[in-house]
N, C-alpha and C positions, 0 to 999 in steps of 0.2 A: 581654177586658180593657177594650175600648172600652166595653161597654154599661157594664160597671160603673163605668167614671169616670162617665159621662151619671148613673148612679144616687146615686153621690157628690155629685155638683153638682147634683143637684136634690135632695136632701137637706138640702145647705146651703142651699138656695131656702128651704126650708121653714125651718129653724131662722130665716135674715133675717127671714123673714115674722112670727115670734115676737116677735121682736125689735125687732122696728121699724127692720131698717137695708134701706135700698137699693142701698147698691152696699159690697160685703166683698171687701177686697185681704188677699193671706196672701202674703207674702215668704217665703225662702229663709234664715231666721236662728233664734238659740236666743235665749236671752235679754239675751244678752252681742254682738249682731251678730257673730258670727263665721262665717268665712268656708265654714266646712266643720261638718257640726253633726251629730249624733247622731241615730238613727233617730227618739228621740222627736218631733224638732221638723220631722219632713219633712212637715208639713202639706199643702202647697204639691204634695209628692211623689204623696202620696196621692191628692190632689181631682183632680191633672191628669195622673198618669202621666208624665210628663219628669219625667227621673232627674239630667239636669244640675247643678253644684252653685251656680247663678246661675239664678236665675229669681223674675217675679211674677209672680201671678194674680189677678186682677179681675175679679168675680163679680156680674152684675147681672140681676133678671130676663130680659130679651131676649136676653143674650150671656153669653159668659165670653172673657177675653183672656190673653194670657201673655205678658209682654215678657222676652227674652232677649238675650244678648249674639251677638257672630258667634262665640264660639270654638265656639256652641251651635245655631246655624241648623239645618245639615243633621239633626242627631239631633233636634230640637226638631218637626223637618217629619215628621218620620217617626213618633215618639212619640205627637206630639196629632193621626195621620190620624185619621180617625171617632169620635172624641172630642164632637166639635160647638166645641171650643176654639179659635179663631184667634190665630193665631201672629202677635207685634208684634216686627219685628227690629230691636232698638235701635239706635241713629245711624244706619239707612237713611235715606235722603233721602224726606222725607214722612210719616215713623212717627210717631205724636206719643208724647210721654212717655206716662208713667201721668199725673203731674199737668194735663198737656194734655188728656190722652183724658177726665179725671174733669171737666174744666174745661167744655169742650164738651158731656156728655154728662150731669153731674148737674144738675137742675131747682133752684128754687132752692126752700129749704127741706128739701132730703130730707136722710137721714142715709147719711155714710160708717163702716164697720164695720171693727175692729181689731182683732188683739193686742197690747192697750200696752208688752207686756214681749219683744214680738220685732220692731219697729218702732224704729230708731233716732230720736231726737231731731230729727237735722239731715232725714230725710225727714219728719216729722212737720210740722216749719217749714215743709216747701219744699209740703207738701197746704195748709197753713193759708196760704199765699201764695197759692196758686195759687185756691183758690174763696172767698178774701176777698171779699168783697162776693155772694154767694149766700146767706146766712146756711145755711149746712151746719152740719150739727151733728157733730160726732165721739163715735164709740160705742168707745171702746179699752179698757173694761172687761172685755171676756170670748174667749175663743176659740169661737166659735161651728162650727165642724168637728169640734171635742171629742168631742161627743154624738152627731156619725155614725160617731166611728172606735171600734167596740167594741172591738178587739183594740190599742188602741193599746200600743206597748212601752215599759214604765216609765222616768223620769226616770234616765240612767244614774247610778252612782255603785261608785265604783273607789277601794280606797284610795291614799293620795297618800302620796308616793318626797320625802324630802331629798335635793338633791344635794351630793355632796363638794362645799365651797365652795371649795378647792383648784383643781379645774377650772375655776371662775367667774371667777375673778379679782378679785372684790368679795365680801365678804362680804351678808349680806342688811341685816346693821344698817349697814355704809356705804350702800347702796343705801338705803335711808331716811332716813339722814341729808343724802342728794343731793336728793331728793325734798324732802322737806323746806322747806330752803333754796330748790328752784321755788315751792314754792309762798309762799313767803315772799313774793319777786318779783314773784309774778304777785298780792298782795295778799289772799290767800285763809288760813284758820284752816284747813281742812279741804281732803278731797281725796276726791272718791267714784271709785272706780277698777272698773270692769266689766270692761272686757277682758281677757280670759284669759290670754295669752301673756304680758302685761305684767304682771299678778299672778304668773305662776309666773315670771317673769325677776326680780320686785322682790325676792322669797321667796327665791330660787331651790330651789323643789320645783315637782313634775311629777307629773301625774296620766294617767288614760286615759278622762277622758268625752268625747273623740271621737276616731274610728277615726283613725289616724294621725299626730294632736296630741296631744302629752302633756301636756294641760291639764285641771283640774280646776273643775267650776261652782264658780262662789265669786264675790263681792264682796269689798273694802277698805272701809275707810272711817279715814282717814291723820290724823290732828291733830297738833300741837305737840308731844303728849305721848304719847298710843297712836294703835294700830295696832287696828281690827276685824276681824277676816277672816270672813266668812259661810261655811258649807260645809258642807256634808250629815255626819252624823254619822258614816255608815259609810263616811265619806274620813278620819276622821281616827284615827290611828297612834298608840302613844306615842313614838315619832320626829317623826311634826308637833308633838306638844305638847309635847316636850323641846324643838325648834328654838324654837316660838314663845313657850316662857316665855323659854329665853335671848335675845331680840332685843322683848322687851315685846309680843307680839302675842295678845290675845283673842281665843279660837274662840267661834263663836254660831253658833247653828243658821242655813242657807239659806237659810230660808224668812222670816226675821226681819228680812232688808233693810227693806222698806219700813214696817213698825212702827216700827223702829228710827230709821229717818228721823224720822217723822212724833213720836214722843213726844221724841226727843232735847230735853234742856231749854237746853243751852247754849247762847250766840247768838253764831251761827259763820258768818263767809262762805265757801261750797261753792264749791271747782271742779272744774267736771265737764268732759269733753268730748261735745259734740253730736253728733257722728260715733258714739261707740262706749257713749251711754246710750242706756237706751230712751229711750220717749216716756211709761211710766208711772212711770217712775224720776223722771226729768227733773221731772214734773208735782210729783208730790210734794214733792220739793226746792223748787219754787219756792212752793208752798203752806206752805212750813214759814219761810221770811226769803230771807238775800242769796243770791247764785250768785255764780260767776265763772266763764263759759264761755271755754274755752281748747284747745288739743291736751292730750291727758297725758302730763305731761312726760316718763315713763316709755319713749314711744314712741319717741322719741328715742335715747335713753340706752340703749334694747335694741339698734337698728339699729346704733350704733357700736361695733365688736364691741371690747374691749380686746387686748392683746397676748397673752395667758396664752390668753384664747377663741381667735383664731387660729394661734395655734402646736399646739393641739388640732385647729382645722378643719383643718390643710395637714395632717399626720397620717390623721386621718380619710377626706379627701378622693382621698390619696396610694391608701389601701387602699378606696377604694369603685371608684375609677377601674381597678384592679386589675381587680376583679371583674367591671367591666364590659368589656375587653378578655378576659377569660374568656370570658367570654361570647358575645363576637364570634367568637372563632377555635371555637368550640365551634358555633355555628349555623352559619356557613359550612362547617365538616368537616362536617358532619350533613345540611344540607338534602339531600333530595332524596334518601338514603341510608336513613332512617327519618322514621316518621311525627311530626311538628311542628306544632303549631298554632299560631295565635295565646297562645292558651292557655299550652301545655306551654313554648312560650319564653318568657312570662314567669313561671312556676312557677321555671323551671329558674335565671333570673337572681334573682329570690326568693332560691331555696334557695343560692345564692352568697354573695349579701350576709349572711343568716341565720349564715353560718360565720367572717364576720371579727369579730373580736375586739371585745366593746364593744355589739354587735348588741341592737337594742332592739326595731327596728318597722320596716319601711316607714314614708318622710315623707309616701304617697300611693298608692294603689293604683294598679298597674305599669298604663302604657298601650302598648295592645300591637296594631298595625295595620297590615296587610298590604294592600299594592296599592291600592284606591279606600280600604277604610276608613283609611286616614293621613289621608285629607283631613278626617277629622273629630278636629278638636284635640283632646276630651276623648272621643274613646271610647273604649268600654268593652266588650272581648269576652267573649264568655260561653260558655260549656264547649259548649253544645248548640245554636249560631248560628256560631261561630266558622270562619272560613277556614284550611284546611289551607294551610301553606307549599310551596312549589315552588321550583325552581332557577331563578325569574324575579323579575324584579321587586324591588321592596324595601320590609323590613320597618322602621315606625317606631318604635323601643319609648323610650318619658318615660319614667324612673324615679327614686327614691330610696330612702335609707334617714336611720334615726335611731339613732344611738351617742352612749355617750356619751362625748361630744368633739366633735358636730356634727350638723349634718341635711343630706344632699344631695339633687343634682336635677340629673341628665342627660339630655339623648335626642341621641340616634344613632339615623340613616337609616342602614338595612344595606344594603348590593347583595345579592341571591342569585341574580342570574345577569343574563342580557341586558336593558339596560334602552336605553330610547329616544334621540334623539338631543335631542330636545328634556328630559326629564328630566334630563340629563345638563347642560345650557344651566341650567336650573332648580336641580339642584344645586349648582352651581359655584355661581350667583350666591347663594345661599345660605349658602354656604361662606366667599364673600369677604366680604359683609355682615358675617359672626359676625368673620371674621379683623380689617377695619377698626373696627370697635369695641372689640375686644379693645388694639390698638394705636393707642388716643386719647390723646391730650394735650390735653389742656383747663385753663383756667384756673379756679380754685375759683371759687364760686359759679353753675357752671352745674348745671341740672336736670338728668335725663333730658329732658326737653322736647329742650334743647339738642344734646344726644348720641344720640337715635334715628336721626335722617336719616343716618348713618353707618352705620349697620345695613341699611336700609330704600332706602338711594339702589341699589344692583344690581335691588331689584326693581320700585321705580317706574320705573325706565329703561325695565323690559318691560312700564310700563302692569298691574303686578301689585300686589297691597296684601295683608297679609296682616291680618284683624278683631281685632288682640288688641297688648298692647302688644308691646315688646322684651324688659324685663325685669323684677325686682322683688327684692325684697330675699329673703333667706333666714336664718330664726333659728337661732339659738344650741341646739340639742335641742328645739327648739319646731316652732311653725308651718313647713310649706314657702315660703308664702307670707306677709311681713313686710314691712311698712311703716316706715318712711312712704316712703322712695325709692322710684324705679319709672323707667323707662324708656319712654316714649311720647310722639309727638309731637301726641297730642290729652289735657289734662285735662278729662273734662268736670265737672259739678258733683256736687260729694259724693267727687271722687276729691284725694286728696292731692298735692302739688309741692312736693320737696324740696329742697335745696340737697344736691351728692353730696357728703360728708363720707369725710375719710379714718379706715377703718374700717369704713365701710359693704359690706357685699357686695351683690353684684345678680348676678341672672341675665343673660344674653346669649344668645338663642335667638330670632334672625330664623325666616322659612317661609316656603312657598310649598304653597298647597292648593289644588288644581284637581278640584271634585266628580267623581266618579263615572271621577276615572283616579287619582291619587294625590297624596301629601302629603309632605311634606319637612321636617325641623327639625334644625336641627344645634345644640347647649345647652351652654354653660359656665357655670359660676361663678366672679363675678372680684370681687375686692377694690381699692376704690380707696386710692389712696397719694397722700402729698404727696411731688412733685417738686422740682425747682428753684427757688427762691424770688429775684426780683429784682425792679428796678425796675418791672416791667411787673406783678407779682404771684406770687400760690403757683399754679405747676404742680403739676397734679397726672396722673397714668397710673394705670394698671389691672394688678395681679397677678393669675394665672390660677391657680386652686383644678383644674381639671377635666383629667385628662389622659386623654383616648382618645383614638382615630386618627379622623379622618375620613375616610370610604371613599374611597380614591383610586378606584376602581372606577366613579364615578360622578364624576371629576373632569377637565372637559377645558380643558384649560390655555389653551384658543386662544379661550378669555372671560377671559381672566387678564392684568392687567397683572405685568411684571416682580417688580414690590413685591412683589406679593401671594403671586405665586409663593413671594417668600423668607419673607414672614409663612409660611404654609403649611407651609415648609421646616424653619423657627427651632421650631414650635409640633410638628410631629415628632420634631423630632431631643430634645428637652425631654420629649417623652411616652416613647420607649425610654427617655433616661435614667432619668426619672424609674421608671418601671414595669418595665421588662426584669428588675429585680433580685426581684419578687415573682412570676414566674410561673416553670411548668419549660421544660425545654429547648426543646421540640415549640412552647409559645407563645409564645418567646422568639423561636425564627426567625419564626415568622408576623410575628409587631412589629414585628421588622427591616424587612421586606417591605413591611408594611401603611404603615411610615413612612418609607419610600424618600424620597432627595428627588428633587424632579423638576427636569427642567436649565431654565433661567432663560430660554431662547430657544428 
């Protein structure tokens, strides 16, 4: 595999060379910057072998570079060994960005090379900042990797699903008529809308062009009066087109975005957002009259779930959480008794979720990591590499699903037999992290910025940091991952900071990863509320969507202050309730067990 990335990237040497560019970066995105993207657009995958779903690459005759995050170090070290690629570990102390490293290392006069239409805007600004004064020239006309990938896999396209709008709580013509009125506000005729999630939330339909998300490629393009929708022809249904004559919306071919732009006659001021246009999108629009760069206001207005959406999530949620306490008393009766892999346990919690009612998809494919591999946040085992389970140690399995009524996102650290005493230290603090943020009171208008250190203070106590935020938002049968909130006490540029809004959900999944012994994540999903409202301001707390047990088995109470103990105790006695009544007898005692409380002293 190694030689053939080496023959991949000097391949694209060659195409530069045509071309006339000197240094070609290929990001991790589809045309819509979305977070997770379809085999077609794994560019990025192919030229450099890291499978991670966050990564660049920067391709210059002398070198190639890959800049990744920490949830992706360890697998990132291992993937690009004898590749000839060096690995750049993002916010290390000393790494320089991409636009630092192009800053430094492009002459003045060469050309930098692109995909205009998988390069968002807001990085496009932040290259054009950064070798201002170089006179670089930008090449974002073509995908220059194209004509080495012969086998590339076709543009997906899946027909596109109306939802009952009964579950939505808005219809799609209110949801336009809100939009609307932003854009009124923000001073703008028009509204060019890419992002996926926020198209099928606006619509409410749902598509499958990428594994997981139930979104479908498409553009908007939103005025006073109509509604455009861009979309591949064999996505649309006579159900999309019965929905979109009733709500005024024109179907047009995919591919006719940027014509469409460009000959539009009307004279209309566009708002777009820079974060989630491209850079050949973006280009065009400003070639054509006015802009008005802004967030979309769409983004917004998804993360606030309404009431009707969350009386669906807590439902949803009630019976995913089921499934996953299944699943625990099932690997514990099992390990060691018959054969288990990484693998087969997560098939096995698969095929669980697959039977509750509503079952659509995985919201991500299951991560499923035994003993050292936990310490790698996103990996990914595979049938023919995979670690057989034992009666030791513990398994860390992230998962979800997608119904309709909601999208989840759990992980549970298992015990499956003797584990360390120091692990043991690690989990706890782990535990109390997730329990004190779970039980925050905070006054409206703070971030997550505000609300991490609550998460995060057990394990900088032990001089521990874990590369990745706290938490982030979760959509409505959409995305696992959803914006604009987030949880983390670093934003750096390009990332969002939101105000926590009641309605919003976020994850809550502190860790602790220690290479080459093991990894630890304990995960809820919590919904914020407004509290008590007084002279000092709106209070606002956290309701908790996620009910499993956390392994007592790995819980040593003598790191535990009193409190936490009873947090601990409250968030137990709430999960039998809640869950005893959906499983049989046999899993029913285990629960009791698994949710003992423990004595306060």
């Amino acid at each position: 595999m190694n030689q053939r990335i080496q023959e991949r990237v000097a391949a694209l040497r060659e195409e530069m060379k045509k071309a006339g560019v000197d240094y070609y970066m290929v990001p991790t995105a589809d045309f819509h910057n979305s977070e997770y993207v379809d085999r077609y657009f794994k560019m990025r995958e192919y030229l450099s072998g890291f499978t991670g779903s966050n990564g660049t690459l920067v391709v210059c005759e002398e070198e190639a570079g890959l800049w990744t995050d920490g949830r992706y170090f360890i697998q990132a070290e291992k993937e690009l060994a004898g590749t000839g690629i060096r690995l750049f570990r993002m916010l290390d102390e000393g790494v320089p960005t991409i636009q630092e490293y192009l800053k430094q290392n492009m002459k003045e006069g060469q050309t930098l090379g692109f995909d205009g239409r998988v390069v968002d805007t807001a990085l496009g600004r932040r290259l054009e900042k950064a070798l201002a004064g170089k006179n670089i020239r930008f090449a974002y006309d073509r995908d220059l990797g194209d004509a080495g990938w012969t086998d590339r896999p076709a543009l997906p396209c899946h027909p596109v699903t109306v939802l009952d709008e009964a579950i939505c709580g808005k219809t799609a013509g209110e949801k336009l008529a809100d939009v609307r009125q932003k854009m009124k506000e923000a001073g703008a005729d028009a509204f060019l809308l890419s992002k996926l999630d926020d198209l099928m939330w606006l619509l409410n339909i749902r598509g499958a062009d990428v594994e997981c998300n139930p979104v479908a490629l498409s553009y908007a393009y939103l005025t006073k009066d109509d509604c455009f929708l861009f979309i591949q022809e064999g996505e649309v249904t006579q159900e999309l087109k019965d929905h979109a004559s009733k709500y005024g919306v024109t179907l047009l071919p995919y591919g006719q975005v940027v014509s469409f732009l460009k000959e539009r006659k009307e004279k209309e001021t566009v708002l777009f957002d820079v974060a989630n246009t491209s850079y050949a999108l973006s280009c065009a629009l400003q070639e054509k009259g006015e802009t008005v760069e802004g967030k979309n206001p769409t983004e917004l207005m998804k993360a606030i779930k309404n009431e009707v959406e969350l009386s669906h999530m807590e439902e949803v949620y009630r019976k995913d959480s089921a499934a996953v306490c299944k699943f625990i008393y099932w690997l514990k009766k099992n390990v060691g008794k018959r054969k288990i892999t990484e693998v087969t346990a997560a098939q096995y919690l698969d095929g669980l979720r697959s039977q509750i009612d509503g079952y659509l998809d995985l919201s991500f494919p299951t991560i499923s990591g035994y003993q050292e591999n936990a310490a790698m946040m996103h990996y990914e085992a595979e049938p023919e590499t995979c670690k057989e389970l034992r009666p030791e140690g513990m398994l860390l399995v992230d998962s979800g699903g997608q119904y309709v009524g909601g999208t989840t996102d759990v992980t549970r650290t298992i015990v499956l037999g003797p584990v360390s005493d120091e692990i043991k230290e690690h989990f706890t603090a782990v535990a109390v992290g997730m329990l004190a943020l779970t039980n925050a009171r905070f006054l409206y208008g703070c971030t997550g910025r505000n609300l991490d250190i609550l998460a995060r203070q057990p394990m900088w106590n032990r001089n521990i940091d874990y590369k990745c935020g706290t938490g982030h938002g979760v959509g409505y049968i959409l995305n696992v991952h959803e914006g604009p909130q987030g949880i983390r006490w670093r934003f750096t540029e390009g990332q969002s900071e939101a105000v926590i809004e009641a309605g919003m959900d976020v994850t809550n999944e502190p860790g602790i990863y220690i290479e080459g012994s093991h990894g630890i994540r304990t995960e809820n999903v919590m919904v914020a509320r407004n509290g008590v409202r007084n002279g000092d301001g709106q209070f606002m707390y956290f309701d908790t969507l996620t009910w499993a047990p956390i392994d007592l088995d790995a819980i040593d109470p003598a790191y535990m202050e009193p409190r936490e103990i009873a947090w601990l105790n409250d968030y137990h006695a709430k999960v039998y309730e809640k869950i005893a009544p959906l499983l049989d007898e046999e899993e029913r005692a285990w629960l009791k067990e698994a949710t003992r409380p423990l004595p306060l002293s």
